[in-house]
C-alpha positions as CSV (number, residue, x, y, z in Angstrom):
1,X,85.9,125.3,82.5
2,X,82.6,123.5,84.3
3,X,79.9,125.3,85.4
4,X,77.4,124.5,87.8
5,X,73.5,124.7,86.6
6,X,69.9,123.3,87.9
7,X,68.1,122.0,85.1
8,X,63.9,122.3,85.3
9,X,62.6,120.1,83.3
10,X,58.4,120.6,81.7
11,X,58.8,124.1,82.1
12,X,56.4,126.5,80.6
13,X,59.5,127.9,77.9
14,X,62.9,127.3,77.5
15,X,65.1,129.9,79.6
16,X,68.3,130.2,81.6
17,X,67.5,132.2,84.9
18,X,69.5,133.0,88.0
19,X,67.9,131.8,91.2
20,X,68.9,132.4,94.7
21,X,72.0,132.6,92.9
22,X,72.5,129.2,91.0
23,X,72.5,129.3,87.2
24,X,69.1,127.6,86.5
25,X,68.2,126.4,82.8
26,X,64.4,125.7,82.5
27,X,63.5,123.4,79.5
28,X,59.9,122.2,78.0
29,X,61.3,118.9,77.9
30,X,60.8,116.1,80.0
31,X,62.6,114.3,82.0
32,X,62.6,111.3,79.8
33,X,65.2,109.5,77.6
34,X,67.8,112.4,78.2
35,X,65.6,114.5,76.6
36,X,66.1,117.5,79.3
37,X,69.8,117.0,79.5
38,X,69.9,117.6,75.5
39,X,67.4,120.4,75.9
40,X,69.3,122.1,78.6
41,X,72.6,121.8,76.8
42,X,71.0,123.7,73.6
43,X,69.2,126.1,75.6
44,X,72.6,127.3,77.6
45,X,74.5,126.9,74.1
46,X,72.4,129.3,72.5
47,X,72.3,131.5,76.1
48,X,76.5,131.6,75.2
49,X,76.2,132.0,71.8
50,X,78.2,128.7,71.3
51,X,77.2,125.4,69.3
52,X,75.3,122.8,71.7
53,X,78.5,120.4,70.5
54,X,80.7,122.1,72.2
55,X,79.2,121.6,75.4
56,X,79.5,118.4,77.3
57,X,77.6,117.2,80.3
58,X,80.2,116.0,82.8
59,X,78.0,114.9,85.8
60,X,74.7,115.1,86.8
61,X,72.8,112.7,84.1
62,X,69.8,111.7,86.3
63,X,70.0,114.4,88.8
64,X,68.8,118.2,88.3
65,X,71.9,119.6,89.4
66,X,74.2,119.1,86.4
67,X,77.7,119.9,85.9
68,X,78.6,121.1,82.2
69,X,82.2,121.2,80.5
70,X,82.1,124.5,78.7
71,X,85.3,125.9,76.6
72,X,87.6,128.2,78.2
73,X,86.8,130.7,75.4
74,X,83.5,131.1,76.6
75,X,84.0,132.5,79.9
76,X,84.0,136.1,79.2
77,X,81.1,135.6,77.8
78,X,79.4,133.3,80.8
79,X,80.9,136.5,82.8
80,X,78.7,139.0,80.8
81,X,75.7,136.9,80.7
82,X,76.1,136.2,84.3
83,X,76.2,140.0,85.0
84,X,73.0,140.7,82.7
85,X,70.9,138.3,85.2
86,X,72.5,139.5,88.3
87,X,71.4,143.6,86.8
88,X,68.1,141.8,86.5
89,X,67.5,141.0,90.2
């Protein structure tokens, strides 16, 4: 599956948040290099309790909106995760 996310890059932590209901990965990283894409991958890896590698960025490389290729087994727990930040609100 691909999911949609906003990537905020030199953030104060590292943190997946849902904002005006986009899925929105802050990382310390900057903006540099493809540092924040890598950050963002590891911070919404360990967010699904998957390995960053299994992740794949599919568009979005220079932009903040990103579009990520995450496995199909991971979607009930995208759907759990999704429903903790929306009980959050």
């Amino acid at each position: 599956m691909v999911i949609q996310i906003k990537v905020l890059p030199r953030s104060s932590k590292n943190a997946v948040l849902l904002r005006s209901g986009k899925l929105t990965v802050l990382v310390t990283s900057p903006p540099e290099g493809g540092k924040a894409n890598s950050a963002a991958l590891e911070v919404l890896a360990k967010w699904l309790t998957a390995s960053s590698s299994q992740l794949s960025l599919v568009v979005g490389k220079s932009a903040r909106t990103k579009l990520v290729r995450v496995p199909d087994e991971f979607g009930p727990v995208l759907r759990e995760r999704l429903r903790e930040l929306e009980s959050l609100l």
